[in-house]
N, C-alpha and C positions, 0 to 999 in steps of 0.2 A: 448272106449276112451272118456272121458269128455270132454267137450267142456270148452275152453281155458277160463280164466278169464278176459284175456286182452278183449275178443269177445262174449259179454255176449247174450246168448240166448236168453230171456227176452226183449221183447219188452220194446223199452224207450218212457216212461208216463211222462220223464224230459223235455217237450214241451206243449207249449200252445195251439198248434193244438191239440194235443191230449187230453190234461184236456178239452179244447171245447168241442172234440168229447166226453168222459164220462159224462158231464155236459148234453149235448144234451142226451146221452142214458136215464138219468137219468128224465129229462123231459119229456122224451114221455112217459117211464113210467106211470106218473104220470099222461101224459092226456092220455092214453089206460086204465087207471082206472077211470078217471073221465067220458068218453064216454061209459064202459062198461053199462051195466045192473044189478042193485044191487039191486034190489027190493025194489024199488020205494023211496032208500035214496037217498037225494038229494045234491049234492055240489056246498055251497055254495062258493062265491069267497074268504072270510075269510080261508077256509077249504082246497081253491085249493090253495091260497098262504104258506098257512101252511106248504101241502103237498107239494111242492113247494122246499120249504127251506129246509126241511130234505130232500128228496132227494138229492139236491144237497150239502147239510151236508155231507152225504153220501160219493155223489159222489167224492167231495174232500178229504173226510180221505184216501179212499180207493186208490186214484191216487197217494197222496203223500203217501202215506206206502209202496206202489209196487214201485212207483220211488225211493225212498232211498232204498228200500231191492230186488233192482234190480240184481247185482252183487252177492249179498249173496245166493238168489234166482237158480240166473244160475248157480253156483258150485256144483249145483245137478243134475244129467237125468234131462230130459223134461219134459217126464212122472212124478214124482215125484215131482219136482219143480212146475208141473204146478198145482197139485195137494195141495201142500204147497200155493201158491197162493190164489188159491179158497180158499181154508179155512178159511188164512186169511182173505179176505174179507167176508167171512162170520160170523167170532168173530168180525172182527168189524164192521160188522150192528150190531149183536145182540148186543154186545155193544151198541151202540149208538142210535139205538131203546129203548130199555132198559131205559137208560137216558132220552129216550125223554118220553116215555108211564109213566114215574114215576114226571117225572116234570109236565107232563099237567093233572094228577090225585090228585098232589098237589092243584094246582092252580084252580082245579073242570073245566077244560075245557076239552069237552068229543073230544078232536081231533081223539081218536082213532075209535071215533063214536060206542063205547060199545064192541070193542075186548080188548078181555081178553089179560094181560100180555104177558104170554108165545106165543098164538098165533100171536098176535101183532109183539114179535120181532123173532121167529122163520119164520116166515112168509117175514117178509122184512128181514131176512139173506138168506132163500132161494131167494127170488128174487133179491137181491144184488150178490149173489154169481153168479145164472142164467146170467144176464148180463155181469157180469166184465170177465166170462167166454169166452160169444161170443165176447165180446170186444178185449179181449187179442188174442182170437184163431185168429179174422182180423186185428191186428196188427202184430202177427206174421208171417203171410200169404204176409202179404203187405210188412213188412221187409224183408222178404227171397225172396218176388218178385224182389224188386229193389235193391238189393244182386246181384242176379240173372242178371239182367238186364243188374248193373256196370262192373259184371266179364264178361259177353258177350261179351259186348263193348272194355273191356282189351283184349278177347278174340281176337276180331275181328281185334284191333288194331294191332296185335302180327304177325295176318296170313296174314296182306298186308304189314307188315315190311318184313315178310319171302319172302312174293311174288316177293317183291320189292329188296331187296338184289341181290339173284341171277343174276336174271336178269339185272340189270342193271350194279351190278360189271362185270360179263363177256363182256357186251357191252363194257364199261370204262377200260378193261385191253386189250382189243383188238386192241380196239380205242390208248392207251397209246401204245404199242407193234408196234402199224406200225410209229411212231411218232417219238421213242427214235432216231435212225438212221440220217430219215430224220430234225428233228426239235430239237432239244435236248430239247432249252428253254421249246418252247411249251410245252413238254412232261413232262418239272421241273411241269409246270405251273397246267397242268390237274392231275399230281398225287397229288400237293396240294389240289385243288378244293375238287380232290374224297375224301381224306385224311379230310379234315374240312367235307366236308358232312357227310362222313358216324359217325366222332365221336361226328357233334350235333345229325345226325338223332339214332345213336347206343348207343351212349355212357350218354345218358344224363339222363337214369332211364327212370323210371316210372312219374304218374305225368302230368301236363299240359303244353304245351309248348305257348309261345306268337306271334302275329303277328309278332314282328322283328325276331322270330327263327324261322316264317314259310316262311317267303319271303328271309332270309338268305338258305333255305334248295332248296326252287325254284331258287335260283338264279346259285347257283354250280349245279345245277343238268343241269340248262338251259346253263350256259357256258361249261359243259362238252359236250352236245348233240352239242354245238354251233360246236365247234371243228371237230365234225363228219359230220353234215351236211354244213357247212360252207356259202355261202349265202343265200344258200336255206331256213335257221331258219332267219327270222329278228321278232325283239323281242321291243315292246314298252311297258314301262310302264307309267301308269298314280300313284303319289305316293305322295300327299300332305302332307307336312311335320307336321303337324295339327295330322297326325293319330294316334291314342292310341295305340302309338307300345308293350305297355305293357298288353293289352288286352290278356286275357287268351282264349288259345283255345285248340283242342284236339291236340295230333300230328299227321304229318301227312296227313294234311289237303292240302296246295297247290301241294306238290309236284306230289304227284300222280296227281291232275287234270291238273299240264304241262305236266306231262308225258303221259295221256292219248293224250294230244294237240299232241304231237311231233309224238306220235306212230302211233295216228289212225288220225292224218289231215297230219301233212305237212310231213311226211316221204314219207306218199303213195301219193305224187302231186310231179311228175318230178320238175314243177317251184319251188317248196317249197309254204312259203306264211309267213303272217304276225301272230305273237300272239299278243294280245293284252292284258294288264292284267292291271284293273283300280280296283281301290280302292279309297273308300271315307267314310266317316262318315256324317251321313246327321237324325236328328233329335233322337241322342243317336242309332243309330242304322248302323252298320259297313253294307256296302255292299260291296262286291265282284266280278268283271265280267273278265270270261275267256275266248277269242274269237278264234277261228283261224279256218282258209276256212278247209274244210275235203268233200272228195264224198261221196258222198250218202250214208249213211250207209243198206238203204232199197237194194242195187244195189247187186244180191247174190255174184258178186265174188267181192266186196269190202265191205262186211258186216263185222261190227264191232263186235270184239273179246267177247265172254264172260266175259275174266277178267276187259274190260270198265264198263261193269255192274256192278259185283261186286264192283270193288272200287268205282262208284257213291253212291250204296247202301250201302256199308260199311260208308263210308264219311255222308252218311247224315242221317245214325245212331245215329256214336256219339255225331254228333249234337244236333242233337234231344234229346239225353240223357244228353249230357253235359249244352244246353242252354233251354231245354222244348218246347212248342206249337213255342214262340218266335220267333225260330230260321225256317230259310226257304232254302231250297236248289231247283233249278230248274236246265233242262239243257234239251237240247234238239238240232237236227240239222233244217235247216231251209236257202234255198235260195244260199246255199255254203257254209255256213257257220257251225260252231258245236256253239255254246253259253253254259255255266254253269255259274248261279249267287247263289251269296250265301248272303243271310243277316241273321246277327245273333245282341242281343242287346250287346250294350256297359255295361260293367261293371269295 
């Protein structure tokens, strides 16, 4: 089965980073011939700017040809297209080899330094071809890595929505089920709450969600737990109206860290205790702090669940993927307390 057109196989040379990076292969080239050993010919700086400029001649016919017959390219196997590729880059060195060994033979300037025609440009097509080869094979490599890396993270995102579903609808219909009876309103009130939560956290695609959909997601999720634990959860936020509520971010991101609050601090504390969740924006750079008292996790019979790992590790995945080195997530317990901060850059 060929690979789709919409999703072209062929690494795209349509970026600056990467005509950089062919522009560079093309260079060193150039000084890995100028440092070789040639028997005692010598190059002069006229000679190495010469070689110079054709290389990077070169290197740019070769980048814009593969970038435009990108598409046309990938509607063939790999094998074959990659194949097609080489070649082409190979006709056009000799090509433009060709062109150059015949213009400086005009002009009586011995650039080729006394190679003959044919070896001249048979010679820089095989090492144009050589190159654009290892080039392509590490762009291809590198694209299908961070391919790889996005669908993880889709991955990753998918199996803590599953995680999260179950469990906490059963919690939420249990909770609503002893309510109806006794409370009616209240029970109108939390099957709204579930009812908004679950259709921005289900219903909204794929895609990135923003700071005001992820404090909208903590918030129903925290008025529903509120209803079950009732004074035991008190709950402050810190929330400057200043904040880039349209800041893009993964989804997903607050809810599970209240819900890890509620699960593994104040459910398991007879008293209950405080959450604390401050946000601020303080020099282009969003920070995030989630607090709230929890025992000891080191303590064996109130050791924290596996699944708290996971969703810290998951969470500070997609960060990482979604905002780069940038972005920072910590978290740890400490003094009675559990702490997770998160800062990632404004954009």
């Amino acid at each position: 089965m060929s690979t789709p057109a919409a999703t072209p196989w062929m690494p795209e040379l349509c970026r600056l980073p990467r005509l950089a990076a062919m522009c560079g292969l093309a260079l060193l080239v150039v000084v890995v011939l100028a440092l070789a050993p040639d028997d005692g010919r010598h190059w002069s700086v006229g000679r190495l700017l010469s070689a110079s400029g054709f290389a990077l001649w070169l290197a740019l016919a070769v980048t814009v040809a593969l970038c435009g017959l990108r598409k046309l390219l990938s509607t063939l196997p790999a094998l074959p297209g990659s194949v097609a590729a080489i070649a082409l880059t190979a006709v056009i060195a000799v090509i433009g080899a060709g062109i150059i060994h015949a213009l400086y033979a005009a002009l009586g300037d011995d650039f080729a330094n006394g190679i003959g025609f044919w070896r001249f440009t048979l010679g820089s097509a095989a090492t144009t071809a050589l190159i654009s080869a290892v080039a392509l094979r590490y762009f291809y490599v590198s694209d299908r890595w961070a391919a790889q890396v996005q669908a993880q993270a889709r991955a990753e995102a998918d199996a803590l929505q599953a995680r999260i579903r179950p469990h906490f609808l059963f919690n939420s219909m249990n909770l609503i089920a002893s309510l109806v009876r006794r409370d009616a309103v209240v029970a109108e009130r939390a099957v709204l709450d579930l009812s908004d939560l679950f259709r921005a956290a289900l219903g909204a695609g794929e895609g990135d969600s923003t700071l005001h959909e992820e404090c909208e997601l903590a918030e129903r999720y925290l008025s529903i737990e509120s209803l079950r634990l009732g004074e035991r959860l008190q709950l402050r936020w810190q929330r400057p109206a200043e904040l880039p509520w349209q800041q893009p971010m993964p989804r997903l991101v607050l809810q599970p860290l209240v819900e890890n609050a509620v699960l593994h601090g104040i459910s398991r504390l007879p008293e209950g205790g405080l959450i604390e969740l401050e946000l601020a924006c303080v020099d282009g750079v969003l920070q995030i702090l989630i607090r709230n008292p929890a025992p000891d996790p080191s303590a064996p019979a109130l050791s924290l669940s596996r699944g708290t790992g996971h969703a810290l590790h998951n969470i500070a995945h997609r960060l990482a993927w979604r905002f780069g080195p940038a972005a920072r997530m910590t978290a740890g317990w400490s003094g009675g307390y559990y702490e997770c901060r998160i800062a990632i850059p404004v954009r």
